[in-house]
N, C-alpha and C positions, 0 to 999 in steps of 0.2 A: 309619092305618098304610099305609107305602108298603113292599112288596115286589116284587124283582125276583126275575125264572122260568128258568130256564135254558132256552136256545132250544128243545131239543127238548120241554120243557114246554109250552113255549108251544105248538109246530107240533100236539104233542098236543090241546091247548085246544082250538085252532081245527079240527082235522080232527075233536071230537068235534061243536062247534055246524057243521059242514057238512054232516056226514055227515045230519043230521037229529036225533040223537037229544037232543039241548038248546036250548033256544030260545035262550040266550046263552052268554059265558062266565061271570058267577056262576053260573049253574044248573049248571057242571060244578064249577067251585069249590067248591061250596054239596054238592052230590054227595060228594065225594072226600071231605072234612070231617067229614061223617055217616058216612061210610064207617068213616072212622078212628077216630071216637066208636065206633062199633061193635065196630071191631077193638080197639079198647082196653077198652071193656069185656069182650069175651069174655076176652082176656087177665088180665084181674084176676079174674074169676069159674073162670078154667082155676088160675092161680097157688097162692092159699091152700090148695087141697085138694090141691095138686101137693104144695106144700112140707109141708103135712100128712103125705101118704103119705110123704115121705121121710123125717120126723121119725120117725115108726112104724118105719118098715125099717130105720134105723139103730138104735134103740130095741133091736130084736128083734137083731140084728147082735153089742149089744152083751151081750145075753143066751145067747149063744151060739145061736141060731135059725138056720140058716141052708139054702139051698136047694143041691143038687149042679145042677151048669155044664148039664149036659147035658140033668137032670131039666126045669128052666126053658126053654133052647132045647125042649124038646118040649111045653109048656106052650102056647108061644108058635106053635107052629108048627099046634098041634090050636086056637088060635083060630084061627088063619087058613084051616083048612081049614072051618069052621062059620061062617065070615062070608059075609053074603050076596055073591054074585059079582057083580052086579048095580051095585055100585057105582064 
């Protein structure tokens, strides 16, 4: 398979094998790739129980279940004051 890079991909390639931190350019190729394998899997592990929960809240929605606008903003706002700072 032959693929072309657009320049600044490339300028990137090469300033990552100069800089030191790859002995060539597959090992940044070979990098990026794993990389994306990874990101695609978090994505499909994040997805199904995404589309789940939605499934449920529309469910509930349609049951007449529902949260007041306000209630939830302060829901949301008392996580954020219990999450660690730190991050």
């Amino acid at each position: 398979m032959s693929i072309s890079l657009k320049p600044e991909h490339e300028q990137f390639i090469h300033s990552q094998v100069a800089s030191g931190g790859f002995a060539n350019h597959e090992e940044v190729i070979d990098t990026a790739f794993r990389l994306l394998e990874k990101l695609h899997g978090e994505y499909e592990q994040w997805i199904e129980p995404t589309r789940h929960k939605i499934e449920l809240g529309i469910a509930e929605l349609d049951q007449g279940q529902r949260l007041d606008g306000e209630a939830v903003v302060g829901l949301i706002l008392e996580r954020f004051k219990q999450a660690p700072q730190d991050l």
